[in-house]
N, CA, C and O atoms as a GROMACS GRO file, in nm:
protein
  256
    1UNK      N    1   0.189  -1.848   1.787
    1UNK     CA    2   0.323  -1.804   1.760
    1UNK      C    3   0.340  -1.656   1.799
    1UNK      O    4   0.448  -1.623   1.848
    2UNK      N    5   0.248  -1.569   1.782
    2UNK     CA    6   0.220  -1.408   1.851
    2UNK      C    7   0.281  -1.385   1.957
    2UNK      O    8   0.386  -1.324   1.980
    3UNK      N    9   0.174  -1.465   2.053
    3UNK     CA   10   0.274  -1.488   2.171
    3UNK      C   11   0.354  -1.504   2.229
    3UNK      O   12   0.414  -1.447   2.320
    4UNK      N   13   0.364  -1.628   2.152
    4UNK     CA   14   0.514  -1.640   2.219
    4UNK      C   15   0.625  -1.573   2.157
    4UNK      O   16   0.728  -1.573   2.225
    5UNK      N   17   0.630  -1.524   2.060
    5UNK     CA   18   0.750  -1.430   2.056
    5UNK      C   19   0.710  -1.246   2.088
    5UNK      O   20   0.779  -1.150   2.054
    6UNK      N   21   0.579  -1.244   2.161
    6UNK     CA   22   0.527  -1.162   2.222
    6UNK      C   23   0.521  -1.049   2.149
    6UNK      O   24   0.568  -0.945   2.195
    7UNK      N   25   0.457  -1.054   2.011
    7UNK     CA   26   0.421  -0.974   1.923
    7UNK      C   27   0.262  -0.957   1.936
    7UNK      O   28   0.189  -1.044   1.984
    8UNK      N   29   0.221  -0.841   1.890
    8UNK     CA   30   0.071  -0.810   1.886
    8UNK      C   31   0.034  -0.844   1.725
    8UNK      O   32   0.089  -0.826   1.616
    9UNK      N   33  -0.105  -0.912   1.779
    9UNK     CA   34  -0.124  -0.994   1.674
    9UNK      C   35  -0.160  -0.879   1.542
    9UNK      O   36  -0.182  -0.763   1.576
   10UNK      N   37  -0.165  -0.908   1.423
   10UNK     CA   38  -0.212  -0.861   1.293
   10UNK      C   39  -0.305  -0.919   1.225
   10UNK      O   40  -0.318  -1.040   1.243
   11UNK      N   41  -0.395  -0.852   1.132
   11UNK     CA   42  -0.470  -0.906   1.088
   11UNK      C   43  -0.426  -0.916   0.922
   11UNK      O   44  -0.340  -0.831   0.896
   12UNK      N   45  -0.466  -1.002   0.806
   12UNK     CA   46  -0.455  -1.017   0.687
   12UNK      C   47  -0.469  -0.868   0.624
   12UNK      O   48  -0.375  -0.826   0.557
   13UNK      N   49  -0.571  -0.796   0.643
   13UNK     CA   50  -0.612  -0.676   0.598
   13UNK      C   51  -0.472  -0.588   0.632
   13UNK      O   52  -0.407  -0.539   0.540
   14UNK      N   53  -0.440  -0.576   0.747
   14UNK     CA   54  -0.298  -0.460   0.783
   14UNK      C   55  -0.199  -0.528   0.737
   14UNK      O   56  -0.109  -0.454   0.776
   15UNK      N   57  -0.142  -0.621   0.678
   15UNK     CA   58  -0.100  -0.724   0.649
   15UNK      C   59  -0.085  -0.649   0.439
   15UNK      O   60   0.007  -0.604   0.370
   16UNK      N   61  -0.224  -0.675   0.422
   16UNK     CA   62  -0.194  -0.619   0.265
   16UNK      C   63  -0.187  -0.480   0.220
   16UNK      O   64  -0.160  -0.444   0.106
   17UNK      N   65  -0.225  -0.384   0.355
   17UNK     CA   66  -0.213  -0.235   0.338
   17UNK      C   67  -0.052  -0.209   0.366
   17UNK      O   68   0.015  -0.120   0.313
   18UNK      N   69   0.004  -0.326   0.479
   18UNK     CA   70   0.156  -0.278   0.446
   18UNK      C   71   0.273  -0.290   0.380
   18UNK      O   72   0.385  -0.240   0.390
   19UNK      N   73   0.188  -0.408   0.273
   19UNK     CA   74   0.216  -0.503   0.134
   19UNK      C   75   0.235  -0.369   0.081
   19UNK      O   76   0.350  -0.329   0.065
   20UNK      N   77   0.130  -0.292   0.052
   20UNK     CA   78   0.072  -0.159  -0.061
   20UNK      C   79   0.182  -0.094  -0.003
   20UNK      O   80   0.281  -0.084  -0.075
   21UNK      N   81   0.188  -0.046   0.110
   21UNK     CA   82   0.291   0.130   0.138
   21UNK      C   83   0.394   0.074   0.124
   21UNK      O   84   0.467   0.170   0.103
   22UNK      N   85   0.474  -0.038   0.119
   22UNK     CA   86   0.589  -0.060   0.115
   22UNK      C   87   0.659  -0.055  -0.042
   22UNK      O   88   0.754   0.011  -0.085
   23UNK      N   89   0.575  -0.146  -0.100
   23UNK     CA   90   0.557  -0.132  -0.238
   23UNK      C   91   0.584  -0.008  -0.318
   23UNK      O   92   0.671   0.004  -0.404
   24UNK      N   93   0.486   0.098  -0.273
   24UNK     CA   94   0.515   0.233  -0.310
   24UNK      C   95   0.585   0.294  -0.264
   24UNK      O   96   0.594   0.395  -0.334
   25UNK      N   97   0.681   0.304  -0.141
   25UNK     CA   98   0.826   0.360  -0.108
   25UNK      C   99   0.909   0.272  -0.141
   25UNK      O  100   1.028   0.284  -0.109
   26UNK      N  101   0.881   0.209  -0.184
   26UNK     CA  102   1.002   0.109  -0.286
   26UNK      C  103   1.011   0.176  -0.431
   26UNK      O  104   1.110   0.156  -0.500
   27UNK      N  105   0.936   0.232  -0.462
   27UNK     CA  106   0.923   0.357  -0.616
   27UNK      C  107   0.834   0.207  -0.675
   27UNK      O  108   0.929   0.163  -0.739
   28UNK      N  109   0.755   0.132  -0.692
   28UNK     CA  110   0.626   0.023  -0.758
   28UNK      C  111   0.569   0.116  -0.778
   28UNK      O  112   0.544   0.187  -0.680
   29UNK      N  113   0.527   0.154  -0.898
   29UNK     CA  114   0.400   0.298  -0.953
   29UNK      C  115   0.308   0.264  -0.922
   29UNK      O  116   0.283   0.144  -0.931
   30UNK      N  117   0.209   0.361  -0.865
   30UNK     CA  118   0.081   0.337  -0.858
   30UNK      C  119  -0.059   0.199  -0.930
   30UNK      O  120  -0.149   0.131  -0.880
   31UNK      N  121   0.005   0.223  -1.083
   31UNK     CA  122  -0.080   0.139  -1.129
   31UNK      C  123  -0.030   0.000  -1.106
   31UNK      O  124  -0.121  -0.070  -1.062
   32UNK      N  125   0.070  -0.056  -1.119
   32UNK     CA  126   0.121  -0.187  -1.056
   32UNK      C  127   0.096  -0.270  -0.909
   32UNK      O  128   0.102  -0.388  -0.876
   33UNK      N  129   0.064  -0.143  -0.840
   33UNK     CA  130  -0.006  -0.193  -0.707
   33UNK      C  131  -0.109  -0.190  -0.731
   33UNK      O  132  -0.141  -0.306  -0.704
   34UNK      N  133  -0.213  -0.132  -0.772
   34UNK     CA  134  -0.346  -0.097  -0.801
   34UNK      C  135  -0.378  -0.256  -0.865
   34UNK      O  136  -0.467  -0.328  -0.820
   35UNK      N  137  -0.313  -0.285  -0.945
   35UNK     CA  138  -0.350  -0.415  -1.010
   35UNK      C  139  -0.322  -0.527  -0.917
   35UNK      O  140  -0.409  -0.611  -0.895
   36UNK      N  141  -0.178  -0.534  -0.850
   36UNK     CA  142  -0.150  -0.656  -0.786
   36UNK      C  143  -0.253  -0.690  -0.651
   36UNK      O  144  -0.268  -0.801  -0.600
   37UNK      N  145  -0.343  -0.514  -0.594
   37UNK     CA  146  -0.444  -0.555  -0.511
   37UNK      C  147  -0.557  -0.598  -0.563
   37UNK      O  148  -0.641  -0.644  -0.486
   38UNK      N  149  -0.582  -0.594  -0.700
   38UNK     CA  150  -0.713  -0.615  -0.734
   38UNK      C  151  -0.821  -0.476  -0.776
   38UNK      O  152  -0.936  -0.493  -0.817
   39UNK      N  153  -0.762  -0.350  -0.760
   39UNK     CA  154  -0.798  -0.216  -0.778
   39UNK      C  155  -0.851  -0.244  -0.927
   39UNK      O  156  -0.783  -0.311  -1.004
   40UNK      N  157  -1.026  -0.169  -0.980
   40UNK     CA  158  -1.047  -0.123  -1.096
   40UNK      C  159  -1.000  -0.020  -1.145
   40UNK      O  160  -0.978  -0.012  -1.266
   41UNK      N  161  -0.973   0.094  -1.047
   41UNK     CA  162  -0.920   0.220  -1.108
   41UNK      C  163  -0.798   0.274  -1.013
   41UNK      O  164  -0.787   0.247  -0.893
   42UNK      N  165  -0.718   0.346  -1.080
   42UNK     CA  166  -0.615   0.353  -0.986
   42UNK      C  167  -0.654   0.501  -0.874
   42UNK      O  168  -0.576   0.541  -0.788
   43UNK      N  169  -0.791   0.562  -0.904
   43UNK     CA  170  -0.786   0.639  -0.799
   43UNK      C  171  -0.817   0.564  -0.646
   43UNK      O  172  -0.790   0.620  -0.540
   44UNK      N  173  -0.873   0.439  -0.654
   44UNK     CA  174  -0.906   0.418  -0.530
   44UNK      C  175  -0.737   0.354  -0.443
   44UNK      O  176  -0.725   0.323  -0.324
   45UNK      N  177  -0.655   0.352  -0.526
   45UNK     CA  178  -0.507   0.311  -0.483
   45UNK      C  179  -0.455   0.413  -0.406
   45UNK      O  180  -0.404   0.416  -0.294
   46UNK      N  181  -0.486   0.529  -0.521
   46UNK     CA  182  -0.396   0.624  -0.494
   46UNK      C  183  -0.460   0.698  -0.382
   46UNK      O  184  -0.386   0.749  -0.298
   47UNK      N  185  -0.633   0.714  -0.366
   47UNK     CA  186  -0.672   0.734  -0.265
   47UNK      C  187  -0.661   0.714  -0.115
   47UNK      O  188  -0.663   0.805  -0.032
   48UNK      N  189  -0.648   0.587  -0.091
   48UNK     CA  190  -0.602   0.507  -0.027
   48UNK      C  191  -0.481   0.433   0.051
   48UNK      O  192  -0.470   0.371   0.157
   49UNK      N  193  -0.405   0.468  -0.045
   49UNK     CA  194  -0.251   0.426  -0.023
   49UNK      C  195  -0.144   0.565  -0.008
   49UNK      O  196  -0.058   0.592   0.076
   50UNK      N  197  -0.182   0.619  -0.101
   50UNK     CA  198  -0.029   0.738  -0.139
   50UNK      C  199  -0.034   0.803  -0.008
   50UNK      O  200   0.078   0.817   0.040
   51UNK      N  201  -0.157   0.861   0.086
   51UNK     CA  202  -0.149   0.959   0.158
   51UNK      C  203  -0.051   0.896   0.279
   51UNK      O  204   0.031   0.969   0.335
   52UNK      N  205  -0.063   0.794   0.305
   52UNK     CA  206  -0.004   0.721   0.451
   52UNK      C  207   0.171   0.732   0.434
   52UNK      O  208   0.247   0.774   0.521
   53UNK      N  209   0.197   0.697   0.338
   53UNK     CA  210   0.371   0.756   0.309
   53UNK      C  211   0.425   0.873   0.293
   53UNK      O  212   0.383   0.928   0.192
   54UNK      N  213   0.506   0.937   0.355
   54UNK     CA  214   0.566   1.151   0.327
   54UNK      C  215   0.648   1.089   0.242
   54UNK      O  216   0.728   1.173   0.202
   55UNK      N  217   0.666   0.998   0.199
   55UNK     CA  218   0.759   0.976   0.134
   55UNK      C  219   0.730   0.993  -0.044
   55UNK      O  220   0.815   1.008  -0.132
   56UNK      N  221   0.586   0.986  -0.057
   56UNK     CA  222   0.511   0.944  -0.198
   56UNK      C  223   0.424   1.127  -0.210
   56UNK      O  224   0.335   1.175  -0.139
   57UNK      N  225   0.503   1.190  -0.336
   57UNK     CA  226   0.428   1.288  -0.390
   57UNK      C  227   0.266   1.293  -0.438
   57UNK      O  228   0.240   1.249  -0.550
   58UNK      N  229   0.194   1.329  -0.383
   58UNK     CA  230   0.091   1.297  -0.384
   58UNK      C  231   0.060   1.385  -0.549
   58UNK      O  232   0.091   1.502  -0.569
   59UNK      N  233  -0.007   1.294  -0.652
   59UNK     CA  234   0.010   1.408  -0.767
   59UNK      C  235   0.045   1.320  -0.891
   59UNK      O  236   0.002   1.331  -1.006
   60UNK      N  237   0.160   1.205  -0.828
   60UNK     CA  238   0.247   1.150  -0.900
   60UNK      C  239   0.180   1.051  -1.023
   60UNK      O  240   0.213   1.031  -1.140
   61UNK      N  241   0.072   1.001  -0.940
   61UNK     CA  242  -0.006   0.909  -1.045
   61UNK      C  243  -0.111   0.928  -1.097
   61UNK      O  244  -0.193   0.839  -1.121
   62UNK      N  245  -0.131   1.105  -1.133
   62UNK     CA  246  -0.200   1.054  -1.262
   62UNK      C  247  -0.095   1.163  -1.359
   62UNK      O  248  -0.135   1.265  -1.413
   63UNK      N  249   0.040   1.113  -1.365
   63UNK     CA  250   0.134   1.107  -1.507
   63UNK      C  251   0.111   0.991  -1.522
   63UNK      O  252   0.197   0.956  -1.602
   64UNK      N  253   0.057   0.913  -1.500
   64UNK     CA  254   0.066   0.722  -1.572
   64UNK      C  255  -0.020   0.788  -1.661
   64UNK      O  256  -0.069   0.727  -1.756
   0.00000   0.00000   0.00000
């Protein structure tokens, strides 16, 4: 189906990282994504996720 509507393919993984940044420029707090990926602690979310958006104050989650 890629093909033929001549899209470059994606993988599952870029797929749930753009699940995550979207989520969080949608205002979803940190810890709510952190959980819906499966995250134990929310620094590896916030590690991970917050920096890729200008849109997300980096700082923000740890007021949770």
């Amino acid at each position: 189906m890629v093909e033929k509507v001549n899209l470059s393919p994606i993988n599952p993984h870029a797929l749930r990282h753009t699940h995550a940044v979207m989520l969080l420029e949608s205002g979803v707090d940190v810890k709510t994504v952190g959980d819906r990926l499966g995250h134990t602690k929310i620094n590896m979310t916030a590690d991970v996720y917050l920096h890729v958006s200008g849109k997300q104050e980096e700082g923000n989650w740890r007021d949770i």
